[in-house]
mmJSON file of the N, C-alpha and C atoms, coordinates in Angstrom:
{"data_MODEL":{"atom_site":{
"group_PDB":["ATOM","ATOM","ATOM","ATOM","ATOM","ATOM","ATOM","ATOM","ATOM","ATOM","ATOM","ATOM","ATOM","ATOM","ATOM","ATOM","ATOM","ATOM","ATOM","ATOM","ATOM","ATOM","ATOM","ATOM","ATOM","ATOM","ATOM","ATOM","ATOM","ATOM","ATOM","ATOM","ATOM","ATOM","ATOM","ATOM","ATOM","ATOM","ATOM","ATOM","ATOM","ATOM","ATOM","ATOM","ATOM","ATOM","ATOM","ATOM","ATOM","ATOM","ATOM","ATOM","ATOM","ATOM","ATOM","ATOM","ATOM","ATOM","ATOM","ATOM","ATOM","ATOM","ATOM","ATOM","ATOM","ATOM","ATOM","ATOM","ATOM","ATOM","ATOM","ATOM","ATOM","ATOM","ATOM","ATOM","ATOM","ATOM","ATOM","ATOM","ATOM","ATOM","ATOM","ATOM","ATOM","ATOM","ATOM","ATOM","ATOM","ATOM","ATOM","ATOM","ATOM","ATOM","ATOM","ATOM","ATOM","ATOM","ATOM","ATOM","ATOM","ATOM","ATOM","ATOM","ATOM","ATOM","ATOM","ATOM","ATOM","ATOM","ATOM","ATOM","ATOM","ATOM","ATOM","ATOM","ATOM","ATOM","ATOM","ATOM","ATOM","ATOM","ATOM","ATOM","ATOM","ATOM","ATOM","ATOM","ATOM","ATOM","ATOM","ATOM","ATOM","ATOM","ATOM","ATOM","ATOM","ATOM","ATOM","ATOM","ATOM","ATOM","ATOM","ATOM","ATOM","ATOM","ATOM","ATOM","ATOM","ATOM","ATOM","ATOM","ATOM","ATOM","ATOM","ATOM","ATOM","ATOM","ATOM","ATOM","ATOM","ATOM","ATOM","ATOM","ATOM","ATOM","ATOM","ATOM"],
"id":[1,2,3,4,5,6,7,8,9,10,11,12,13,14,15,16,17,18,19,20,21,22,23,24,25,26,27,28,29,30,31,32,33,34,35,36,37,38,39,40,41,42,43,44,45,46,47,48,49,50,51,52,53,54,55,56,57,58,59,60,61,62,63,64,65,66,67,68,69,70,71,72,73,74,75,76,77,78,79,80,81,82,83,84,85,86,87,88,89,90,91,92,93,94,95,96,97,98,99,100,101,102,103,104,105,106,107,108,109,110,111,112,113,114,115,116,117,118,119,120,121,122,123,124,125,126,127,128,129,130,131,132,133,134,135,136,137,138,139,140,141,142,143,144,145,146,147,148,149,150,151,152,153,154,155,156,157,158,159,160,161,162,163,164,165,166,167,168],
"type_symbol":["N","C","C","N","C","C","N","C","C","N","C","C","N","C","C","N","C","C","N","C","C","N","C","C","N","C","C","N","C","C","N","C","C","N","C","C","N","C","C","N","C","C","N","C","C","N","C","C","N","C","C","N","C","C","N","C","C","N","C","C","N","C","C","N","C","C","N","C","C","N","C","C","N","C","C","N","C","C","N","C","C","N","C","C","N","C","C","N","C","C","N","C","C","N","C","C","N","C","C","N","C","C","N","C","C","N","C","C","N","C","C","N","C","C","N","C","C","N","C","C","N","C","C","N","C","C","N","C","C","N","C","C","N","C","C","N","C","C","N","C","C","N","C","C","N","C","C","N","C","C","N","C","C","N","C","C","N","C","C","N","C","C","N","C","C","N","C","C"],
"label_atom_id":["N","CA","C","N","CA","C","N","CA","C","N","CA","C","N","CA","C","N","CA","C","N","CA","C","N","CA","C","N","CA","C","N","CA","C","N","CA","C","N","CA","C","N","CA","C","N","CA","C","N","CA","C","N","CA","C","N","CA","C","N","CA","C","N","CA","C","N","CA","C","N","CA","C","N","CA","C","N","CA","C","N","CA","C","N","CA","C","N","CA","C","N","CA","C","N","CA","C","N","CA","C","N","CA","C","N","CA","C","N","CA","C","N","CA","C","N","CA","C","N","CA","C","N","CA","C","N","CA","C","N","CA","C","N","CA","C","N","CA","C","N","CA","C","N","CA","C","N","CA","C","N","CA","C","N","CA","C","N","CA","C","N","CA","C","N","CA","C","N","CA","C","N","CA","C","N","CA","C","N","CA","C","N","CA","C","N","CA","C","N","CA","C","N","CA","C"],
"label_alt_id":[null,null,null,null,null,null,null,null,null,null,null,null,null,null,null,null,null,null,null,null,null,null,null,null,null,null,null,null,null,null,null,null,null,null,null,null,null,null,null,null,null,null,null,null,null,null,null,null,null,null,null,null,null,null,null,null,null,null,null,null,null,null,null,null,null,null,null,null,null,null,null,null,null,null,null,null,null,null,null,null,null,null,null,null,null,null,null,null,null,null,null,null,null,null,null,null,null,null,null,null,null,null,null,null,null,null,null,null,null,null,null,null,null,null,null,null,null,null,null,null,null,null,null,null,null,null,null,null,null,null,null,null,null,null,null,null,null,null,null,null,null,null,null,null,null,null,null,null,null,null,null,null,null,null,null,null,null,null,null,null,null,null,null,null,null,null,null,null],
"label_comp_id":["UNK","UNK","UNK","UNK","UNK","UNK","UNK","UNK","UNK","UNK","UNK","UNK","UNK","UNK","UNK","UNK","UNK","UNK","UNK","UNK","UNK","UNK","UNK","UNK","UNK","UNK","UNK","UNK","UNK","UNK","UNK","UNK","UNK","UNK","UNK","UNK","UNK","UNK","UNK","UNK","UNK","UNK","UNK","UNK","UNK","UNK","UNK","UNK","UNK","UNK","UNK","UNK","UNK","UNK","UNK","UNK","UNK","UNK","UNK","UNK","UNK","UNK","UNK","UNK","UNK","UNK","UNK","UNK","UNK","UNK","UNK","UNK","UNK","UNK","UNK","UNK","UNK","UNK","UNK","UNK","UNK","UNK","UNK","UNK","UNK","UNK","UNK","UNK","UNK","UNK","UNK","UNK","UNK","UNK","UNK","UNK","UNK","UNK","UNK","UNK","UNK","UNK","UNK","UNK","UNK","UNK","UNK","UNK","UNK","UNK","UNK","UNK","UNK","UNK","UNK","UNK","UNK","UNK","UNK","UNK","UNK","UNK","UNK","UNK","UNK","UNK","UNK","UNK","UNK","UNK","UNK","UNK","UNK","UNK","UNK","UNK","UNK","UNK","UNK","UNK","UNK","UNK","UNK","UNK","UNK","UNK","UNK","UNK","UNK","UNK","UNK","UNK","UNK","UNK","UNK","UNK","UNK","UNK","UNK","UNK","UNK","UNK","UNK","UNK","UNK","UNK","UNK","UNK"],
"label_asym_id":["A","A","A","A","A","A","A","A","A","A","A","A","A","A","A","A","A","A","A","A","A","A","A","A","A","A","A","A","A","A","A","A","A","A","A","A","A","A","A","A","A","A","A","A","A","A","A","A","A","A","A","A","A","A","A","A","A","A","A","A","A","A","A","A","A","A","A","A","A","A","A","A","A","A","A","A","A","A","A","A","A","A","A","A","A","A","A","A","A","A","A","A","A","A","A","A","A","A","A","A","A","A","A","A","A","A","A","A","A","A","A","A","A","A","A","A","A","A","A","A","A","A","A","A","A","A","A","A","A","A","A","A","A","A","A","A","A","A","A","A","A","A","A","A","A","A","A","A","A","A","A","A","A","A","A","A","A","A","A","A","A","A","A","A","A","A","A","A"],
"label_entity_id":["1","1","1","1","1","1","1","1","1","1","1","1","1","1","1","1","1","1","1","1","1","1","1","1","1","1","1","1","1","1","1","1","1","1","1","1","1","1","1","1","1","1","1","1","1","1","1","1","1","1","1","1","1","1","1","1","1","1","1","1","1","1","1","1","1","1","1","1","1","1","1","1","1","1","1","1","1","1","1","1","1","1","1","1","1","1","1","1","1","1","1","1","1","1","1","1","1","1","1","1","1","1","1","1","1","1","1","1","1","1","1","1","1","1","1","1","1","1","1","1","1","1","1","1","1","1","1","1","1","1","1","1","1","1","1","1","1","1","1","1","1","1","1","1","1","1","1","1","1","1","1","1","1","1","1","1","1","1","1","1","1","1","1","1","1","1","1","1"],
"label_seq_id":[1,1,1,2,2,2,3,3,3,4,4,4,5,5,5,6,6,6,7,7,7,8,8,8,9,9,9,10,10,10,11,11,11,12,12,12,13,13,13,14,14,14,15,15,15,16,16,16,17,17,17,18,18,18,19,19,19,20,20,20,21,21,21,22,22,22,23,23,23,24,24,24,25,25,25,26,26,26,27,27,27,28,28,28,29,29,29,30,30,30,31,31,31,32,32,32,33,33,33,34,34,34,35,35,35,36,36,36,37,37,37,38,38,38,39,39,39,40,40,40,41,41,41,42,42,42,43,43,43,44,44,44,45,45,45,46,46,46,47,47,47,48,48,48,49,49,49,50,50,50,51,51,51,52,52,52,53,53,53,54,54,54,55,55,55,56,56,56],
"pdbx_PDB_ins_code":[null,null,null,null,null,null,null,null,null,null,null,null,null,null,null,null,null,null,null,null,null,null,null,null,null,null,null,null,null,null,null,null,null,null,null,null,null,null,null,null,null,null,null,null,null,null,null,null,null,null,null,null,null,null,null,null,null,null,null,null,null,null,null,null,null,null,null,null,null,null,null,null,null,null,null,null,null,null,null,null,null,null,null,null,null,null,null,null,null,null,null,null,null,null,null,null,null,null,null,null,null,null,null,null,null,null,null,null,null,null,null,null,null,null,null,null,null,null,null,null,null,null,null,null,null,null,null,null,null,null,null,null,null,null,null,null,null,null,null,null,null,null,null,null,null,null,null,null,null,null,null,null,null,null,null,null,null,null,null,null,null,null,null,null,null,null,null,null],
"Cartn_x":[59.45,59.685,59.477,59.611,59.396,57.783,56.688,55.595,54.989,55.549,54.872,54.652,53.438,53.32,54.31,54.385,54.53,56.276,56.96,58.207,58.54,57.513,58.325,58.74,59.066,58.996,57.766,57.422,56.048,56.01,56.991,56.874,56.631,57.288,56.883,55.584,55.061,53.494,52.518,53.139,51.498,52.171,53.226,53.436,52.486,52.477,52.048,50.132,49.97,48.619,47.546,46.454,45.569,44.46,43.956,42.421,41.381,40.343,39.088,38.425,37.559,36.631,35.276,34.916,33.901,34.121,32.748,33.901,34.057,34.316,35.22,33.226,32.534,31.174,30.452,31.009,29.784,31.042,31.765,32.843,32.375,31.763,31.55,30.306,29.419,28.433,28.193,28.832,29.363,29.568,30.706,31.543,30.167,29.361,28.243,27.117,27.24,26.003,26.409,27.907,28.136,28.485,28.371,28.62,27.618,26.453,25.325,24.61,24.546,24.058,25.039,26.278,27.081,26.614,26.239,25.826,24.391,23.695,22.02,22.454,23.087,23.408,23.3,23.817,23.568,21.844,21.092,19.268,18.835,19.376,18.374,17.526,17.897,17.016,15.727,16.143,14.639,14.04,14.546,14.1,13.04,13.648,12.972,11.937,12.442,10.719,10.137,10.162,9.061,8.804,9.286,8.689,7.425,7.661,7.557,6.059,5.845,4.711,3.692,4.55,3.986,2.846,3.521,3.044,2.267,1.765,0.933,-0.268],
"Cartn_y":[28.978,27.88,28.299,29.407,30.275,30.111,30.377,30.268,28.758,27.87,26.483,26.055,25.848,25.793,25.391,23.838,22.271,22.241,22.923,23.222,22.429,21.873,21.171,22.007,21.61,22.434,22.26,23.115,22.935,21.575,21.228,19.815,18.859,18.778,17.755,17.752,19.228,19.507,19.294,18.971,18.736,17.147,16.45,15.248,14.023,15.354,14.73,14.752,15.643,16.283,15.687,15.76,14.48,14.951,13.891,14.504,13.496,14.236,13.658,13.089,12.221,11.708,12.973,13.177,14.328,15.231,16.398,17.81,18.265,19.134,19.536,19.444,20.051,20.258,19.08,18.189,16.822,16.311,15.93,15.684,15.967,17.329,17.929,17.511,16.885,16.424,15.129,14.379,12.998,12.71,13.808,13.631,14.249,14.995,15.337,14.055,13.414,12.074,11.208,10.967,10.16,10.356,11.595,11.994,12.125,12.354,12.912,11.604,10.458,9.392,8.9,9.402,9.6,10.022,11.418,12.592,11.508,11.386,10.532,9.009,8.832,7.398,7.849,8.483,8.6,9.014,9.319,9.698,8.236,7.219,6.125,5.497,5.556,4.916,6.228,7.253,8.071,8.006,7.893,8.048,6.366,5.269,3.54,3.811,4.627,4.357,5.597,6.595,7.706,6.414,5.59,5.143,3.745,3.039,2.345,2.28,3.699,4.805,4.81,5.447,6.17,4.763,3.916,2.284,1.728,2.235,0.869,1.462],
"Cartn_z":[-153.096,-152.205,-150.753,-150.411,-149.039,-148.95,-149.871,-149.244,-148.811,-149.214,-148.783,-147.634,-146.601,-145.339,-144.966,-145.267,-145.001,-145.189,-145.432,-145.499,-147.046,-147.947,-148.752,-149.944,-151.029,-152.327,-152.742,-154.166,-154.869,-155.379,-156.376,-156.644,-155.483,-154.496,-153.569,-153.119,-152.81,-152.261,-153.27,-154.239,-155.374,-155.927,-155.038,-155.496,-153.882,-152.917,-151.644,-151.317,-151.742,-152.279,-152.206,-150.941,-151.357,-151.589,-152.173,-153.336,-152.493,-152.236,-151.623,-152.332,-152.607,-153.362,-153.295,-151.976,-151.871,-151.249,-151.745,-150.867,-149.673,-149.202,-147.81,-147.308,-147.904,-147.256,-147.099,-147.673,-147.633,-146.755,-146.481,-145.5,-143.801,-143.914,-142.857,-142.363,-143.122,-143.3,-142.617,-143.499,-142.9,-141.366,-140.904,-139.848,-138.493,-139.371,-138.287,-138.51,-139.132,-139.724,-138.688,-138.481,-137.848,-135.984,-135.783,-134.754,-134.073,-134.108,-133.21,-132.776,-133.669,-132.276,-131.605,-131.696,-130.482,-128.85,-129.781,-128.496,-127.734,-128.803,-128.676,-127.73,-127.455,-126.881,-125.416,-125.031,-123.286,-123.154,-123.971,-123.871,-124.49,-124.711,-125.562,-124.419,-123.166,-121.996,-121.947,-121.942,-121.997,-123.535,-124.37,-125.624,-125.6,-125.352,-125.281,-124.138,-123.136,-122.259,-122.453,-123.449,-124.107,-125.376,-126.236,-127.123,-126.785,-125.288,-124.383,-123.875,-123.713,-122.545,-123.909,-125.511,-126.03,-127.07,-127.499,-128.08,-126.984,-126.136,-124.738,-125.142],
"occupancy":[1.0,1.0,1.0,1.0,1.0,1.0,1.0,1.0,1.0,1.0,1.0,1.0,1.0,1.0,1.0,1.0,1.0,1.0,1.0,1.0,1.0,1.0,1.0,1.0,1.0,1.0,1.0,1.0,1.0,1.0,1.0,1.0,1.0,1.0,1.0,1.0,1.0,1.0,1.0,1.0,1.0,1.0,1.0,1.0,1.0,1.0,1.0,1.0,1.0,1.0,1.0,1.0,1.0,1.0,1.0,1.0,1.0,1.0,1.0,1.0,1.0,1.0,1.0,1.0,1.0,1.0,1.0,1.0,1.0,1.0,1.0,1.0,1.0,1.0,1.0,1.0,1.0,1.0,1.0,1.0,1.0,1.0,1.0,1.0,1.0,1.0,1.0,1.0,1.0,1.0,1.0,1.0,1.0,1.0,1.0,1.0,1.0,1.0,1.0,1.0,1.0,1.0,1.0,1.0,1.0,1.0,1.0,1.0,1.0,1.0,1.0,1.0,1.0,1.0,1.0,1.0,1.0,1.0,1.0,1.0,1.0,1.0,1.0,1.0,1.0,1.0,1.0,1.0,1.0,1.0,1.0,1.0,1.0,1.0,1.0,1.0,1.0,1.0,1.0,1.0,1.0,1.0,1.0,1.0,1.0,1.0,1.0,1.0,1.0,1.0,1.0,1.0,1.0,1.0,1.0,1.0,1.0,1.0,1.0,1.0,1.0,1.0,1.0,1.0,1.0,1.0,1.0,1.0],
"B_iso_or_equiv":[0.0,0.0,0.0,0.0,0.0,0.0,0.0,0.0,0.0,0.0,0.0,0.0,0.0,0.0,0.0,0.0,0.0,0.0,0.0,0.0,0.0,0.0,0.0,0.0,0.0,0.0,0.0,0.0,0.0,0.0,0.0,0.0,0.0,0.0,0.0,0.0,0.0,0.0,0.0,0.0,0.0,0.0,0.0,0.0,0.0,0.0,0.0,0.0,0.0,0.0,0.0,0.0,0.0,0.0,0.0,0.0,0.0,0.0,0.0,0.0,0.0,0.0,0.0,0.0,0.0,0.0,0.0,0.0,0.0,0.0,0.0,0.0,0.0,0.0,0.0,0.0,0.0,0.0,0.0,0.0,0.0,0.0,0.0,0.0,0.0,0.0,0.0,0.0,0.0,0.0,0.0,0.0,0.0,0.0,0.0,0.0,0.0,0.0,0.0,0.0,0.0,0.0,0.0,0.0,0.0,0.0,0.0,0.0,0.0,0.0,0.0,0.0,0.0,0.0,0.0,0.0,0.0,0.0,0.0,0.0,0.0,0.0,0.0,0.0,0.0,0.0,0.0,0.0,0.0,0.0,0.0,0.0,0.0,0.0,0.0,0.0,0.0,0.0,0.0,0.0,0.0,0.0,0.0,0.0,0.0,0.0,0.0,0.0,0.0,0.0,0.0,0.0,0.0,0.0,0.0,0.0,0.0,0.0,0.0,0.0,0.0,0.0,0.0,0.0,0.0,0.0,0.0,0.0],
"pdbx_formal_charge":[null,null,null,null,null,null,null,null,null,null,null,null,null,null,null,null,null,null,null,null,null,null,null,null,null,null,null,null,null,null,null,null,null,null,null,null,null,null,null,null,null,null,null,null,null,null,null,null,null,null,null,null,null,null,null,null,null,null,null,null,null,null,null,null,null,null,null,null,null,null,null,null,null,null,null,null,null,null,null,null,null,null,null,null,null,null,null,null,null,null,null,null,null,null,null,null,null,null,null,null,null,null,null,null,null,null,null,null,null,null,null,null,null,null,null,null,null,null,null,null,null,null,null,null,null,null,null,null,null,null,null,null,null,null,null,null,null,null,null,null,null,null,null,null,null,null,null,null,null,null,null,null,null,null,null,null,null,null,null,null,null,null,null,null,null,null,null,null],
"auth_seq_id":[1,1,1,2,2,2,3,3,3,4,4,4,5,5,5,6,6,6,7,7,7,8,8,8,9,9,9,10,10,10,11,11,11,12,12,12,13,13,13,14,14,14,15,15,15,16,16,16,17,17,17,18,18,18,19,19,19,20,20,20,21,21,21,22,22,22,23,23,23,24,24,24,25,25,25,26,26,26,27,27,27,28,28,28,29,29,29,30,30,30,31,31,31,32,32,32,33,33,33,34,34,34,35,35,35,36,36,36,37,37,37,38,38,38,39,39,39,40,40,40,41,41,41,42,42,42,43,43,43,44,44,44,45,45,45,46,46,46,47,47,47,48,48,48,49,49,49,50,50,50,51,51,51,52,52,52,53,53,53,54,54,54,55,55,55,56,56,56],
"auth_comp_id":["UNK","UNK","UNK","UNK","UNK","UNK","UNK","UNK","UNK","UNK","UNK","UNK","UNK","UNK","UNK","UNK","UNK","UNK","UNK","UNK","UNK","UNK","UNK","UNK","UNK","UNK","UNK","UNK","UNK","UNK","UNK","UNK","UNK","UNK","UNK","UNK","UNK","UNK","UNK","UNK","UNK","UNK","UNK","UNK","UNK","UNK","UNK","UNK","UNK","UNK","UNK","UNK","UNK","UNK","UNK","UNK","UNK","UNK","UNK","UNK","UNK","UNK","UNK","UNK","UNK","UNK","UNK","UNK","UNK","UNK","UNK","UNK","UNK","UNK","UNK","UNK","UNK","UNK","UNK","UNK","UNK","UNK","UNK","UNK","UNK","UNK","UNK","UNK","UNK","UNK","UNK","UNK","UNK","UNK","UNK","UNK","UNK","UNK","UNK","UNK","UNK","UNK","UNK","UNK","UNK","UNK","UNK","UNK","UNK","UNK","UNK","UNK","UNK","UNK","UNK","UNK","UNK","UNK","UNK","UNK","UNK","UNK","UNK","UNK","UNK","UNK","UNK","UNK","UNK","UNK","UNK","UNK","UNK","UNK","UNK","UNK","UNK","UNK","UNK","UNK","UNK","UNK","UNK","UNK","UNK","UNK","UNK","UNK","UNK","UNK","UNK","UNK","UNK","UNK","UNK","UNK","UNK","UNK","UNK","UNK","UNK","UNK","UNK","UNK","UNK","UNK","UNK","UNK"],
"auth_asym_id":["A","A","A","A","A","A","A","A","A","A","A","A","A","A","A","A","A","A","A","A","A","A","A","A","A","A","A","A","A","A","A","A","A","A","A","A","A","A","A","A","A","A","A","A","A","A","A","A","A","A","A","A","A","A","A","A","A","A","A","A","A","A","A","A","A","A","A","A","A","A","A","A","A","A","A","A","A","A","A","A","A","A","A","A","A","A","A","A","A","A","A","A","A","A","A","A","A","A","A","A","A","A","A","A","A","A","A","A","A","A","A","A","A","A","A","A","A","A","A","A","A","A","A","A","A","A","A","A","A","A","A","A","A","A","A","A","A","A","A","A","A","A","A","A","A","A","A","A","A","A","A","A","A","A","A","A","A","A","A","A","A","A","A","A","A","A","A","A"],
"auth_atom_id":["N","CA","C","N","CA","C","N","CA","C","N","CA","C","N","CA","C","N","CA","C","N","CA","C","N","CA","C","N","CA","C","N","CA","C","N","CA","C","N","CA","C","N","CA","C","N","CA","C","N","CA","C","N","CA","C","N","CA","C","N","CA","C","N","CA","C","N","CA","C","N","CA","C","N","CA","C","N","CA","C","N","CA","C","N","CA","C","N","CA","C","N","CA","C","N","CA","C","N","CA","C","N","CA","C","N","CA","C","N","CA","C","N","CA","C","N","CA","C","N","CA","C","N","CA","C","N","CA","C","N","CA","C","N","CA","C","N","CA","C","N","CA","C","N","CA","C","N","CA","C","N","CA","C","N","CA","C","N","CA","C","N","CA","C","N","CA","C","N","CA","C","N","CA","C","N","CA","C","N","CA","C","N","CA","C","N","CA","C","N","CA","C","N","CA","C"],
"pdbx_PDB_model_num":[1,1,1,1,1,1,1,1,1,1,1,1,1,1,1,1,1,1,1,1,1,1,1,1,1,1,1,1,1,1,1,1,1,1,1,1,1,1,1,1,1,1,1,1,1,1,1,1,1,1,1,1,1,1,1,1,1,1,1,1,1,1,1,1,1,1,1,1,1,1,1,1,1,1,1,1,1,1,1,1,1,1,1,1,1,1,1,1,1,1,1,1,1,1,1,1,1,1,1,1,1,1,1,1,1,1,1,1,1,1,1,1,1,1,1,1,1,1,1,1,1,1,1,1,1,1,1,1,1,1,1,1,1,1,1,1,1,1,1,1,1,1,1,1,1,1,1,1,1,1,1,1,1,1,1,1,1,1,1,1,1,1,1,1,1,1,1,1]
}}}
């Protein structure tokens, strides 16, 4: 009962326990899928007049 981070007992920690649908790596995945046209949003005015220049 001393090693449980979370201060609980074992029963409580595998009654609290949460299960992902997918794994920690496709998770990480995701969270970068969804993050980088984040970053890409302050360049979409150079990115629309390089696509702008590049279609004429």
């Amino acid at each position: 009962m001393a090693d449980t981070p979370c201060m609980h007992c074992t029963r409580c920690q595998r009654a609290v326990a949460v299960e992902y649908q997918n794994s920690p790596a496709a998770r990480r995945w995701w969270k970068l899928y969804f993050t980088v046209p984040l970053f890409l949003l302050p360049a979409s005015p150079f990115l629309a007049a390089d696509f702008a220049v590049c279609c004429r």
